[in-house]
N, C-alpha and C positions, 0 to 999 in steps of 0.2 A: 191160245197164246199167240199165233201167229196175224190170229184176227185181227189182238187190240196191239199189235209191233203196227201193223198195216193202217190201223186206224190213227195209232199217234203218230207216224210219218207222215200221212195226208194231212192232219189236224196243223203238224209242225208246218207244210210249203204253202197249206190254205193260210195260214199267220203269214208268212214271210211275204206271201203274194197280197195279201190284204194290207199290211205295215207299207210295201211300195204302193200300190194303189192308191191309202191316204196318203205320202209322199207326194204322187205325181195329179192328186188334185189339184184342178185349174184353181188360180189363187186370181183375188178380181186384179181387173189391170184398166188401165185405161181404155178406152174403146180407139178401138181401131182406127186409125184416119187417114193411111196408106201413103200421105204427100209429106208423110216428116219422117226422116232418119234421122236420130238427134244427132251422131257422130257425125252427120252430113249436112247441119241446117246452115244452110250459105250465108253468107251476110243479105241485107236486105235492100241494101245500098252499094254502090259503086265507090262511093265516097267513102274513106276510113271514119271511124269512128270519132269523138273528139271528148277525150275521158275528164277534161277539165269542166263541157256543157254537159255530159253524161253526169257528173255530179251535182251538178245545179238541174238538169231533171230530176232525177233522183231523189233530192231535197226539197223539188219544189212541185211541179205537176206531173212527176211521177207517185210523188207521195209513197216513194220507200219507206221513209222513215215513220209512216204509221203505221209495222206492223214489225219494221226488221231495225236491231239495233246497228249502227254505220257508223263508220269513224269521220261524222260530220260535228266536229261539236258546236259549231253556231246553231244547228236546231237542237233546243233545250229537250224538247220531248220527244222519245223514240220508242216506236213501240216493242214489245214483246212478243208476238203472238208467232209470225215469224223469226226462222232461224238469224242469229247472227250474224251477218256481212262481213266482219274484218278477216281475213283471210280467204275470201271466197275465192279469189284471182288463182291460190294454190290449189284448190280442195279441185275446181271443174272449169275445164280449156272455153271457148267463145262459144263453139257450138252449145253446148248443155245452158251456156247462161242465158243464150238468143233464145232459145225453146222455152227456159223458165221463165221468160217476158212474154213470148209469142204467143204461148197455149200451156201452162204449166199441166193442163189437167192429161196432154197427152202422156205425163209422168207419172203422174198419181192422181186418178180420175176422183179422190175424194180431196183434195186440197181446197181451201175456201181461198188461195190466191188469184187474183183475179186474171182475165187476159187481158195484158194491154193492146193487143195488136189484132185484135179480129172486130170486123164491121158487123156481124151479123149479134150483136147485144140485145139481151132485151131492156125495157123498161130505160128507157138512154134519155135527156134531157132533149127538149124538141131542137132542133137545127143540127144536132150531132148524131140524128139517127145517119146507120152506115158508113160510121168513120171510125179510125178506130183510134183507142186514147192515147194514143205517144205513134208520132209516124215513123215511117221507116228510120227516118234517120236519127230522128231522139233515140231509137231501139237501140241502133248501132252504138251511141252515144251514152245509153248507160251500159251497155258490153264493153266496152271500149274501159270504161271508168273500174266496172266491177273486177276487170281481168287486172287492173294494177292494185289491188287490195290483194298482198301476197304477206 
């Protein structure tokens, strides 16, 4: 009797220990890149932001609007695929919006969003290889834009 008391105590902390275990499995994450703290992604520019050309990027060679719906109604077609824009200024402060332009994948390593701000692309149209598609300061310019959608 004392055997199977002994047996089902150990059976019950090998559960308990095995339920945290799967708990504390590594969940995937983005790969490591060590030079972004998102609470800390600085601005990229010296210059403030200018939320009035940040929306004309945005609309135009930004090309938000093919994937996020924005409360731009002069472009008739907006896409879907991305989250909803109107309100983003409340939901996350400048830094988190710089990072979602910069390198979204340091956030969610499987997101098909692209990065607008890294030189190192592949398959890039020729004279644009090593540049990256919105420069610093268009970046600044649709953060600047996105943080007044409240």
């Amino acid at each position: 009797m004392q055997t199977s008391i002994t047996r089902l105590a150990l059976a019950a902390v090998l559960a308990v220990a095995l339920a945290g275990l799967a708990e504390a499995a590594p969940r995937k994450k983005a790969p490591e890149r060590g030079y972004f703290d998102v609470s800390r992604m600085a601005p990229l520019t010296d210059q403030k932001g200018d939320p009035a050309n940040g929306r004309k990027v945005a609309a135009t060679k930004g090309l938000c609007v093919s994937c996020h719906v924005m409360p731009i109604p002069e472009q008739p077609d907006h896409g879907d695929v991305g989250p909803d824009l109107a309100g983003v200024g409340s939901r996350m402060q400048p830094p988190e919006l710089r990072m979602r332009i910069v390198d979204p994948k340091v956030l969610y390593a499987d997101t098909i969003m692209p990065s607008f701000y890294k030189s190192d692309l592949n398959r890039v149209k020729k004279g644009l290889e090593g540049k990256p598609f919105l420069t610093a300061q268009e970046v600044e310019d649709v953060v600047a834009y996105l943080a007044t959608l409240k």
